[in-house]
C-alpha positions as a Markdown table, in Angstrom:
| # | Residue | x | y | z |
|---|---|---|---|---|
| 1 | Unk | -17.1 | 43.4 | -27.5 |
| 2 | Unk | -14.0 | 42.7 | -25.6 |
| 3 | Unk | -11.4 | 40.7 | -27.1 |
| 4 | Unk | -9.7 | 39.2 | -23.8 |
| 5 | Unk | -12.0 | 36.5 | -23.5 |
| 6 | Unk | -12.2 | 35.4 | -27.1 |
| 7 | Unk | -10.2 | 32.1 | -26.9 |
| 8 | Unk | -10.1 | 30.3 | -23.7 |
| 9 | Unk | -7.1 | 30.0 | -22.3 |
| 10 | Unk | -5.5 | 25.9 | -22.0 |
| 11 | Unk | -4.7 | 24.1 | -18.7 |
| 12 | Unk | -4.5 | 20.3 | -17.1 |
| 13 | Unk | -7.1 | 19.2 | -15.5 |
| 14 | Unk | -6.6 | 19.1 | -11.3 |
| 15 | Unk | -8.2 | 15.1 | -11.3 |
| 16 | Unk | -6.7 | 13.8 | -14.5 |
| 17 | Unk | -4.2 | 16.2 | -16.1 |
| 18 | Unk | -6.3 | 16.1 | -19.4 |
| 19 | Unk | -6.5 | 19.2 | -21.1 |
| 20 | Unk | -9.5 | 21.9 | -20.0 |
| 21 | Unk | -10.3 | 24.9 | -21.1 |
| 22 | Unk | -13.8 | 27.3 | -20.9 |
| 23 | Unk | -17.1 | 26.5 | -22.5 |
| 24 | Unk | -19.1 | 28.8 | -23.9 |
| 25 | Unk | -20.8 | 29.5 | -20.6 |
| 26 | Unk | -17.7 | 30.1 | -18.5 |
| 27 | Unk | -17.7 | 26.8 | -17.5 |
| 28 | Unk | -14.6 | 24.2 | -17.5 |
| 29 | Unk | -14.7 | 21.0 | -19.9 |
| 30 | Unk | -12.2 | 18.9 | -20.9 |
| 31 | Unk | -10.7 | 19.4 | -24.5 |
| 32 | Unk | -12.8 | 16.1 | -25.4 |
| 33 | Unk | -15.7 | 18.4 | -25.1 |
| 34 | Unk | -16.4 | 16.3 | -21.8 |
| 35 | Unk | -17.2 | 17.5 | -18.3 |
| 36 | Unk | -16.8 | 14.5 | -16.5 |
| 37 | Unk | -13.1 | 13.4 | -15.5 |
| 38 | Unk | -11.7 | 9.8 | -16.8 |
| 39 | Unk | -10.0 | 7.8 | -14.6 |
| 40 | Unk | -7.0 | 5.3 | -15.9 |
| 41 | Unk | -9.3 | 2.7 | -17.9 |
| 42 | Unk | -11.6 | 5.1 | -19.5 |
| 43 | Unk | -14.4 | 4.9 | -17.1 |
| 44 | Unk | -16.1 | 7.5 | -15.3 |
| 45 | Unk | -14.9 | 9.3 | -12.6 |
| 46 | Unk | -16.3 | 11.0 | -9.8 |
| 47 | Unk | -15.0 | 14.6 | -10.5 |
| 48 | Unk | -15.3 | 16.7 | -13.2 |
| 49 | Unk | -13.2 | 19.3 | -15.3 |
| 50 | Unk | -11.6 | 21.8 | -13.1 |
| 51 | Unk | -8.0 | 23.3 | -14.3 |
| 52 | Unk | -4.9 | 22.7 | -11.7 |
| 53 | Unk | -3.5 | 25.7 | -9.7 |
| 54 | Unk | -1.1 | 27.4 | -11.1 |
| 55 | Unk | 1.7 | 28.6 | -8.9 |
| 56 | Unk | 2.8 | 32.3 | -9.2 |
| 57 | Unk | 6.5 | 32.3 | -9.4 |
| 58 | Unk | 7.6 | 35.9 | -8.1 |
């Protein structure tokens, strides 16, 4: 068992800056435990959870 992957790791979401993190199967979600993006009135979107890049400051 390897104990990197145990808890996902937290980030906003690229479409609607909810929070995402990994499912069970690898998979991004939002931290509603929904896949599919929001927009600002609640409805559905047409993307889905995908976490924002992260620049690498060096």
């Amino acid at each position: 068992m390897t104990t990197a992957r145990c808890w996902p790791r937290v980030s906003r979401c690229r479409w609607c800056a909810r929070p995402v993190l990994r499912d069970n199967d690898d998979a991004w979600i939002h931290a509603d435990l929904a896949y599919v993006c929001r927009d600002s009135s609640g409805g559905l979107a047409a993307t889905t959870a995908e976490p924002e890049a992260v620049g690498r400051g060096g």
